[in-house]
C-alpha positions as CSV (number, residue, x, y, z in Angstrom):
1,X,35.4,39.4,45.8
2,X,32.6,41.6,46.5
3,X,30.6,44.5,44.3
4,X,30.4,46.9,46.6
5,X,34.4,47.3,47.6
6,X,34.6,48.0,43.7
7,X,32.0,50.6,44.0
8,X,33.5,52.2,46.7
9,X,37.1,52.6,45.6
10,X,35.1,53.8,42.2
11,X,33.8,56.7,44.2
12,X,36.7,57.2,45.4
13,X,38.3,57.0,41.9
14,X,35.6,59.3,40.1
15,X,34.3,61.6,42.5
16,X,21.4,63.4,47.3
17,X,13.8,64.8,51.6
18,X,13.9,62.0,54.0
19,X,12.4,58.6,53.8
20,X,11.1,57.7,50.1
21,X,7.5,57.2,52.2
22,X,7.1,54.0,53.8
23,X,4.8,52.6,56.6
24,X,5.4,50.1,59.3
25,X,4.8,46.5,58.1
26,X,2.6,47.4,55.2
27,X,3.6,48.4,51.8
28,X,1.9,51.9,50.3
29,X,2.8,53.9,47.5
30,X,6.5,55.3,47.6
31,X,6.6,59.0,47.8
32,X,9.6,59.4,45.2
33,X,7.8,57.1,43.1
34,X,7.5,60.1,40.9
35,X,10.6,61.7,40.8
36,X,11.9,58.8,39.0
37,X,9.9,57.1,35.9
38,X,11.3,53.8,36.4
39,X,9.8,53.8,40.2
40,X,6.5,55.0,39.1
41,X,4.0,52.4,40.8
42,X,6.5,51.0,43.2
43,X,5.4,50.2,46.9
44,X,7.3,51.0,50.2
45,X,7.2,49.6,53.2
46,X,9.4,49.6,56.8
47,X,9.4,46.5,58.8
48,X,11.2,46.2,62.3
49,X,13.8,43.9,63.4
50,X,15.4,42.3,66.3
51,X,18.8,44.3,66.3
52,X,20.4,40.8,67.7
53,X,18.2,38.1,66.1
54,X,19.1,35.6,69.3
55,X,17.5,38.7,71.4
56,X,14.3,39.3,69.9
57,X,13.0,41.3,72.7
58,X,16.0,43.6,72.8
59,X,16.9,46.7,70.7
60,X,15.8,46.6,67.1
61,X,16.2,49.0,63.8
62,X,14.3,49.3,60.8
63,X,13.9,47.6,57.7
64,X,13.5,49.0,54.4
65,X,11.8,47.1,51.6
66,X,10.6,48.3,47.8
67,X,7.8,46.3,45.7
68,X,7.5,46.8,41.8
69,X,4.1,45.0,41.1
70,X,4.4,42.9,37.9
71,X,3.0,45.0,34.5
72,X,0.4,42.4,33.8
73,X,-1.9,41.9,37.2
74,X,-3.6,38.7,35.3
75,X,-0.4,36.9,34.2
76,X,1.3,37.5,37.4
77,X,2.9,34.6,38.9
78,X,4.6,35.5,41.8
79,X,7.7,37.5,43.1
80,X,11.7,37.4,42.5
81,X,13.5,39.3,45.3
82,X,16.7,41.1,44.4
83,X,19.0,41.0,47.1
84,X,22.0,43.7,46.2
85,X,25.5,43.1,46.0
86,X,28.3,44.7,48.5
87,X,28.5,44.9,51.8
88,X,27.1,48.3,52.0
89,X,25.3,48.4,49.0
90,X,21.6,49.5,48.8
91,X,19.0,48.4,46.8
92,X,18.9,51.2,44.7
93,X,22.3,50.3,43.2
94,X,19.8,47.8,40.9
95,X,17.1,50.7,40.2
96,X,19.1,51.2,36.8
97,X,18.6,47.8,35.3
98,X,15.1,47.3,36.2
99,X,14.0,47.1,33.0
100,X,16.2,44.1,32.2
101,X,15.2,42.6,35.2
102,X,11.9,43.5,34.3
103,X,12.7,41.6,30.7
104,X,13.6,38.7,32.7
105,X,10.5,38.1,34.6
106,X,7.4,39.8,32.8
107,X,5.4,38.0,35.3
108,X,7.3,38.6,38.9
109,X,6.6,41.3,41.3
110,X,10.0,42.4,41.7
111,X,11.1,43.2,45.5
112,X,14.6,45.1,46.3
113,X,15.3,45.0,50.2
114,X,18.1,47.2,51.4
115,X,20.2,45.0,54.0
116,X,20.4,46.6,57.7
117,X,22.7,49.5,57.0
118,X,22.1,50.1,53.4
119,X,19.8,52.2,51.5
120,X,16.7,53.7,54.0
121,X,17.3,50.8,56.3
122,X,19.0,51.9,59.5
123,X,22.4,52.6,59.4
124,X,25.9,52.2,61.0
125,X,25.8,55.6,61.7
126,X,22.4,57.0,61.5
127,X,23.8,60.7,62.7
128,X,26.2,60.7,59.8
129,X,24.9,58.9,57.2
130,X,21.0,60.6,56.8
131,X,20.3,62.2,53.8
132,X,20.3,65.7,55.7
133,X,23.6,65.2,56.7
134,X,26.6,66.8,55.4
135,X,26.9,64.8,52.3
136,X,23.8,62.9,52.3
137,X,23.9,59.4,52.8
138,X,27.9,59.1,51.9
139,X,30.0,60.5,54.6
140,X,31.5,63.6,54.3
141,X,34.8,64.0,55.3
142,X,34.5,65.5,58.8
143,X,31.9,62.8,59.7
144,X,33.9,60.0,59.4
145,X,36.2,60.3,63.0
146,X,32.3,60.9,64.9
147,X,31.0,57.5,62.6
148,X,33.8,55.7,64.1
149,X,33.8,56.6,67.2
150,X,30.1,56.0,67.4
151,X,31.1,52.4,66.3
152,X,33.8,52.0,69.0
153,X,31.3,53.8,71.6
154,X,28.4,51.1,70.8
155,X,30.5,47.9,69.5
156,X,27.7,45.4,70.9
157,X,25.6,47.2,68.4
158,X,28.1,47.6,65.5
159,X,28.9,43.6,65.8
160,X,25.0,43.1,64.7
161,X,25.5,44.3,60.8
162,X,27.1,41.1,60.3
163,X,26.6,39.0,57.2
164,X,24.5,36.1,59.8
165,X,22.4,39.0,61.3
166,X,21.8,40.6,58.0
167,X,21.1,37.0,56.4
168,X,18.4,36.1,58.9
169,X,17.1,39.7,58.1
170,X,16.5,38.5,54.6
171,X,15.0,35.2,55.9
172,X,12.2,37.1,58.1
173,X,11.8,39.4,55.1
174,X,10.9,36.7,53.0
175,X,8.6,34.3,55.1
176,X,7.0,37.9,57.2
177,X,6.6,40.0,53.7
178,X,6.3,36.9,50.5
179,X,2.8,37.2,48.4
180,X,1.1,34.7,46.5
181,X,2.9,32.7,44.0
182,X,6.1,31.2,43.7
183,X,9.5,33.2,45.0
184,X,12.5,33.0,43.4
185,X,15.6,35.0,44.9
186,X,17.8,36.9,42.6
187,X,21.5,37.9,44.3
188,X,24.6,38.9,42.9
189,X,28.1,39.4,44.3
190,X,28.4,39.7,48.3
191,X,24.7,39.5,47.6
192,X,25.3,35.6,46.8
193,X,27.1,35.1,50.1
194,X,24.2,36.6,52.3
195,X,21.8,34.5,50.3
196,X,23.7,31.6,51.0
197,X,24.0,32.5,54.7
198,X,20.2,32.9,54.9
199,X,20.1,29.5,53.6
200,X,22.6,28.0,56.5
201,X,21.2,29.9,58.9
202,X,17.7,30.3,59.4
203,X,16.4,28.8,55.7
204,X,12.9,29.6,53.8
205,X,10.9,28.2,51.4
206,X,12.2,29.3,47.7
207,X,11.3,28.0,44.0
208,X,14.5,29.0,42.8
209,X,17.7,30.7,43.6
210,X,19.7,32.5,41.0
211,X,23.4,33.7,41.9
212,X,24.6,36.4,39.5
213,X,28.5,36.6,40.5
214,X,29.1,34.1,42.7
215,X,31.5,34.5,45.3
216,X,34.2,32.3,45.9
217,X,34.2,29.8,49.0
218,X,34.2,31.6,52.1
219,X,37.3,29.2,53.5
220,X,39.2,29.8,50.3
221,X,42.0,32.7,51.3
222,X,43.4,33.0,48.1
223,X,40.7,34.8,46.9
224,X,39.9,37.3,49.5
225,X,39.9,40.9,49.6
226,X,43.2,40.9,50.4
227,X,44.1,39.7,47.0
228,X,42.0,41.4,44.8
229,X,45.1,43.1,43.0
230,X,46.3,39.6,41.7
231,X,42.4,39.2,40.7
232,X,41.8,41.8,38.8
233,X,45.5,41.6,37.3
234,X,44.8,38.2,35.9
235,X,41.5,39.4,34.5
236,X,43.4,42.6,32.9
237,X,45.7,40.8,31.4
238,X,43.0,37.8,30.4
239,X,41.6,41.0,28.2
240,X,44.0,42.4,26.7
241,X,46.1,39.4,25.2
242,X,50.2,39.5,25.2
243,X,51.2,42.4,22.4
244,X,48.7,44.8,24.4
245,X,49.7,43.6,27.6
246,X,53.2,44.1,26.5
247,X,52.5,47.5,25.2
248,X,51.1,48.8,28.2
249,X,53.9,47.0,30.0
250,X,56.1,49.3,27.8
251,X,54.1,52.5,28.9
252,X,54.8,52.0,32.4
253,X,58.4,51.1,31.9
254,X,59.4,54.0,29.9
255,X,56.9,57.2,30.7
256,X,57.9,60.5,32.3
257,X,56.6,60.2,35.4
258,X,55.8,63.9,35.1
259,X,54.4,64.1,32.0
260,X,51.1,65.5,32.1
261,X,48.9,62.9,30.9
262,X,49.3,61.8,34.2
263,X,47.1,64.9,35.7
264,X,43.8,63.6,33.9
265,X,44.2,59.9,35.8
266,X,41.9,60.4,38.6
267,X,43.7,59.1,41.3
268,X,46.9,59.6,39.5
269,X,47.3,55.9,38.8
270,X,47.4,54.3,35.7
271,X,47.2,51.1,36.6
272,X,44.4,51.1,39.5
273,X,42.6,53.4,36.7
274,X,42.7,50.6,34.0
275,X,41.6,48.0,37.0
276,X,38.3,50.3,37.4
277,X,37.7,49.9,33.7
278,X,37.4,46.1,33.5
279,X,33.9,46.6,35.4
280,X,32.8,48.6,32.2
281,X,33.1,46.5,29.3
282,X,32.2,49.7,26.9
283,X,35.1,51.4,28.5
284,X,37.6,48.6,28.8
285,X,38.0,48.0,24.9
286,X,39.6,51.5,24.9
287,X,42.5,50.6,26.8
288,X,44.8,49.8,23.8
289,X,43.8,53.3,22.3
290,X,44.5,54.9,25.0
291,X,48.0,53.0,26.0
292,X,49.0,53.6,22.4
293,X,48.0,57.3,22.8
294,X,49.7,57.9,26.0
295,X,53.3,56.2,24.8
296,X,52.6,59.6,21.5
297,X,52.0,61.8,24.4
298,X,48.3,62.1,22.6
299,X,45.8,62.3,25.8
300,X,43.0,62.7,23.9
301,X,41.6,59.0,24.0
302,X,42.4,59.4,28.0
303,X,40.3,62.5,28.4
304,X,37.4,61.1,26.2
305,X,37.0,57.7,28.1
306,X,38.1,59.4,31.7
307,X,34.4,61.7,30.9
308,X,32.2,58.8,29.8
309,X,33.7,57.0,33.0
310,X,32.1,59.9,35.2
311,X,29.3,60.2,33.4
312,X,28.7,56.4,33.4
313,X,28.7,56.5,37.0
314,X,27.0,59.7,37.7
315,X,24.1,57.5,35.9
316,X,24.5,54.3,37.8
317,X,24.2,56.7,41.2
318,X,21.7,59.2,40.7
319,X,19.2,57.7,43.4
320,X,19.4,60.0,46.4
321,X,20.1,56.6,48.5
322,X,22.9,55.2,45.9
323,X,26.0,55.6,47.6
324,X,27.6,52.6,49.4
325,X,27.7,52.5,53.0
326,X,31.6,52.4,53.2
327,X,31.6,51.9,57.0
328,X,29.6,48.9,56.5
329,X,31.6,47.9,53.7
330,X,34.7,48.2,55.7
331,X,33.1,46.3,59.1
332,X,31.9,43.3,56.8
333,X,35.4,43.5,54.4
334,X,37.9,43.7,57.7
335,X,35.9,40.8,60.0
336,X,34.7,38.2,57.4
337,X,36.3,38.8,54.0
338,X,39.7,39.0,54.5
339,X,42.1,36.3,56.0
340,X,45.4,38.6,56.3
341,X,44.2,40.8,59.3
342,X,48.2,41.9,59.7
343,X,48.1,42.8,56.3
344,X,50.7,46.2,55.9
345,X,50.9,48.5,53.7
346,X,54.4,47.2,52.4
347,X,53.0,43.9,51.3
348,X,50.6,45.7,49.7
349,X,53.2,47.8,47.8
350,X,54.8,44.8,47.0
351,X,51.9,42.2,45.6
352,X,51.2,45.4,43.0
353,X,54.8,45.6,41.7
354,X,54.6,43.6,38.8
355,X,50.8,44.1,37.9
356,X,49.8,45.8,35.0
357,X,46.1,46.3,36.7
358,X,45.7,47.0,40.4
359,X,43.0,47.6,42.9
360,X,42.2,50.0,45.8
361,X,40.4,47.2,48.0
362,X,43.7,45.4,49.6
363,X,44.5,49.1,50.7
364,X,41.5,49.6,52.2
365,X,42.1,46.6,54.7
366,X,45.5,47.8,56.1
367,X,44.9,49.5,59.6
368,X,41.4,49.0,59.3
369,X,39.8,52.4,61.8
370,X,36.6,50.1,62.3
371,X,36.0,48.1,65.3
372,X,35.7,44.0,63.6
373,X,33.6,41.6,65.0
374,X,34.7,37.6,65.0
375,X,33.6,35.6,62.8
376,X,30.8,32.8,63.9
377,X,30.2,29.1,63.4
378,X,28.6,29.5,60.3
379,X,31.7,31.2,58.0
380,X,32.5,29.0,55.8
381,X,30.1,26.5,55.7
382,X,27.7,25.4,53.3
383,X,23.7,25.2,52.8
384,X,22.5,21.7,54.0
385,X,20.3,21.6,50.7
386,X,19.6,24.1,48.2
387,X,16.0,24.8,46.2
388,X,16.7,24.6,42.1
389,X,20.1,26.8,41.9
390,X,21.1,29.1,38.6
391,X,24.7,30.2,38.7
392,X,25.4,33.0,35.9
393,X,29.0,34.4,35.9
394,X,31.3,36.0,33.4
395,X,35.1,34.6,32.7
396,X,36.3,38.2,32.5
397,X,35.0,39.1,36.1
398,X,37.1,41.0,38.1
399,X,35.1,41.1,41.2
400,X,33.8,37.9,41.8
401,X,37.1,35.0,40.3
402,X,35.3,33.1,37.6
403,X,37.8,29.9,38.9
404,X,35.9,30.6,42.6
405,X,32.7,30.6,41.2
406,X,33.3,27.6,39.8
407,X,35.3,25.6,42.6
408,X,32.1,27.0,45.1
409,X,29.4,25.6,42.3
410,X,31.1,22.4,42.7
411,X,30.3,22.2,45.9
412,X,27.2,23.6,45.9
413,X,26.1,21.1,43.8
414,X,26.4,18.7,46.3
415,X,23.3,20.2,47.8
416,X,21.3,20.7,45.4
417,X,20.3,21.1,41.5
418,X,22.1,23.5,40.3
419,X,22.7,24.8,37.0
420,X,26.1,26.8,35.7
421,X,26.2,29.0,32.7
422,X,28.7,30.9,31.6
423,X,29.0,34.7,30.0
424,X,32.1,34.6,27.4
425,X,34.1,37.6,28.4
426,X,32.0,38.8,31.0
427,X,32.1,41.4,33.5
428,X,30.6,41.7,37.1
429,X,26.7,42.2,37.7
430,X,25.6,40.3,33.8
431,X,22.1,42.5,34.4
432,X,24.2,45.2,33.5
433,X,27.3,44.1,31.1
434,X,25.7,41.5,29.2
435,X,21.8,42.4,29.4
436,X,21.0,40.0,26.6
437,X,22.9,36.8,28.5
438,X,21.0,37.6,31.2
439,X,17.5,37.8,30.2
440,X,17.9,34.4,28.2
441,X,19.4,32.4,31.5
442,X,17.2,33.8,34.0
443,X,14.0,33.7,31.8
444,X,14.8,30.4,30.8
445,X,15.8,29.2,34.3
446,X,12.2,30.9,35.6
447,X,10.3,29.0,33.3
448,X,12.3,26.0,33.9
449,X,13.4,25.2,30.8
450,X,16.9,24.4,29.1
451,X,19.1,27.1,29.9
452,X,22.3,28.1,27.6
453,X,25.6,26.6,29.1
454,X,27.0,29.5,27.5
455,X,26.6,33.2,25.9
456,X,28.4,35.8,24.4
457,X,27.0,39.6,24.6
458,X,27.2,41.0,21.0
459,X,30.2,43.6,21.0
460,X,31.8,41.5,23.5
C-alpha cells in the first residue's frame, strides 16, 4: 500500500557532516545547499514539537523543514508543500524530481517536511540512525538489536511516531511555518494517508489538496500490507498480458534451479526481482527479454537491466539523508497497516505459490521485533470536509491498488470536490514515471482549470 515498504525491500533487493544547517523556528540558507545543484538556494529551518501532541508541555523532538523559494520572486503566488511518501521516508526521497515539481508550479515556493523520524527530523533511534553512525542514517547491521531495544526500553515514546502524531505534526507545520499566498499540499502514497489524517485530526486551511497514489481505505483489509504479493501479482500480470505471462510461467516451471542465471538475481528470486521492476516502468518493459533469455540460458539481458536497476537507484538515493527509516517503517506497517497481526511465515509461503510477481513487504510483517502501538479512534475514518481535492493515480500501480484509489475517491467525494484522473499504465509516485501526466494535472488542477480525465506517458 505504501512507498516506502517498496523502497525498503528495494534496498534490501539492490544493496552518506551533520545537520544540512538549520535554525530553530526560522528558515536560513541550508548548508549543503551547495553540494547539490538542485538545492542551491533552498532554506532550512528546525522547529520543535510536543513529542505527545495531547502533552504539550512534556517531552518534545525536532522538526526538520526545507524551503525552495519560487524562481520568479514577482510571479510568486504562494507555496505547495510536498509531504513524502512511506512511513519512514524523508523528504529527500522527492529532491530528484524537483524539477518536475518545479514544472508543475513555476510560481509555488515549494516546501518538503521530513515527518518525525524521517530525514533530519528526530529519529526512532537517534543513537543509531545519525549520519556518524555506523552506516549513516540506515542502520547497520549490529545497530539494529540496540534500535530495538531502545524502542522496547522507551515504548511511551516509540508509540508517539504514529501516523495521528505525525499528522498533527504536519498541521502545526502548516498553520506555525505557511507564507503569503495560497497553500496547496502535494502527498503521495502513505504520504496521502497522513495528509488525510491531518485533515481528521487537527485540520488547516488549504487551497487545494493533490493526492499522487492514493492509498486504499484504511478499513479495507484486503489491501493491506499483508497482501501486497497478490497486489503486485495482479499488476505483473496486468503488464505483461497472457503469452508473456505464460512464458515466464514456463521459466519458473521448467528452469534448473541451479543454473547460474540465478547467481545475478539479487536476492536470488526471480519472482520478488520482477515485482521490484514494476516500480520502474523503463526497466519493466525488459521483462519479456529477459524471460525469453533466461529459458536460452542467455543472461545477458538479466545482467544489463540488473546494472541499470542499481544504478537507477544509487541515483534516486544519493542524498546523505535518503535512506528510509525502516524501524519507522516497520512500527507504522506492524500497528496501522496491516490487519493480519498472526500473520506466519507459512501463509506467507503459501499466498506466493502461484504468483508469477511477489513482494518482500508481507515478510516483513511476520514476527514483527518492534514494539506496536494500538491503533486510535481516528483509523479508518474519513475527513469531515475536504478543500478542492486532485486524485492522480496510475492503473499499473503496484504500491498503492488503482481499484483502492478509486473505491477511497468515492468516498472522499462525499466530502468534498474532488477530481480523479487517471495515468494509463502507470506506475507509483507519476512525478517520477510519467513526468509529462503529471505536470499537465497538477498545473492544470493549480490554476484551476479543466484537468485531463486521463493521460498516457509517451513510451508507456
Amino acid at each position: 500500500m505504501l512507498r516506502s515498504t517498496a523502497v525498503a525491500a528495494l534496498f534490501l533487493v539492490c544493496f552518506s557532516a551533520e545537520s544540512a544547517g538549520a535554525d530553530n523556528d526560522r528558515f536560513v540558507p541550508c548548508t549543503d545547499a551547495a553540494d547539490f545543484p538542485e538545492l542551491t538556494g533552498s532554506q532550512c529551518l528546525t522547529t520543535s514539537m510536543p513529542l505527545h501532541h495531547e502533552s504539550p508541555d512534556g517531552q518534545s523532538i525536532d522538526l526538520s523543514v526545507r524551503r525552495f523559494p519560487a524562481a520568479e520572486t514577482g510571479k510568486r503566488r504562494g507555496e505547495v508543500w510536498l509531504v513524502a511518501g512511506g512511513p519512514g521516508e524523508p523528504g529527500a526521497s522527492l529532491y530528484p524530481f524537483l524539477s518536475t515539481f518545479r514544472k508543475a508550479f513555476p510560481h509555488h515556493d515549494l516546501v518538503i517536511p521530513d515527518h518525525r523520524g524521517t530525514g533530519e527530523s528526530e529519529r526512532l533511534c537517534p543513537q543509531q540512525e545519525s549520519l556518524g553512525s555506523a552506516n549513516g542514517v540506515a542502520l547497520a547491521g549490529e545497530e539494529w538489536g540496540p534500535c530495538i531495544g531502545t524502542l522496547y526500553a522507551d515504548h511511551g515514546r516509540a508509540s508517539a511516531f504514529s501516523i495521528t502524531q505525525a499528522a498533527r505534526d504536519l498541521s502545526a507545520l502548516l498553520t506555525r511555518h505557511r507564507g503569503d499566498g495560497e497553500v496547496v499540499l502535494y502527498s503521495v502514497s502513505y504520504g496521502t494517508q497522513l495528509a488525510l489524517r491531518m485533515l481528521q485530526v487537527s485540520p488547516t486551511q488549504l487551497d487545494g489538496l493533490i493526492l499522487d497514489g492514493l492509498v486504499p481505505p484504511e478499513n479495507a483489509p484486503q489491501w493491506d500490507l499483508s497482501h501486497r504479493t497478490a497486489v503486485v501479482d495482479e499488476v505483473g500480470r496486468a503488464l505483461l498480458g497472457e503469452a508473456d505471462a505464460a512464458a515466464l510461467q514456463r521459466l519458473l516451471d521448467t528452469s534448473d534451479p541451479n543454473a547460474t542465471w540465478r547467481e545475478q538475481v539479487p536476492g536470488g528470486d526471480l519472482r520478488r526481482f520482477f515485482g521490484t521492476f514494476l516500480n520502474f516502468p523503463a526497466l519493466r518493459t525488459r521483462i519479456p527479454s529477459i524471460v525469453a533469455g533466461l529459458s536460452k540460458r542467455d543472461d545477458t539481458a538479466l545482467r544489463a537491466t540488473v546494472a541499470d536497476l542499481k544504478s537507477t537507484v544509487a541515483e534516486l538515493t544519493r542524498y546523505p539523508f535518503s535512506p528510509p527509516s525502516l524501524p519507522l517503517v516497520m512500527l507504522i506497517s506492524a500497528s496501522e497497516n496491516s490487519e493480519r497481526r498472526d500473520l506466519s511465515l507459512e501463509t506467507v509461503e503459501a499466498e506466493a505459490r502461484t504468483a508469477l510477481f511477489t513482494s518482500a513487504i508481507p515478510g516483513f510483517l511476520v514476527d514483527s521485533p518492534v514494539p506496536r502501538y494500538e491503533r486510535d479512534e481516528w483509523f479508518g475514518g474519513t475527513p469531515a470536509s475536504l478543500p478542492r481535492t486532485l486524485v492522480m493515480h496510475g492503473t499499473l500501480d503496484p504500491n498503492t491498488p488503482y481499484s483502492g484509489a478509486q473505491a477511497h475517491a468515492e468516498i472522499l467525494a462525499k466530502a468534498g470536490p474532488l477530481t480523479f484522473s487517471t495515468v494509463q499504465r502507470g506506475a507509483h509516485l507519476l512525478a517520477f514515471v510519467a513526468p509529462t501526466c503529471f505536470v499537465e494535472a497538477a498545473s492544470t488542477f493549480v490554476e484551476n482549470t479543466q484537468v485531463p480525465e486521463s493521460c498516457i506517458e509517451q513510451g508507456q
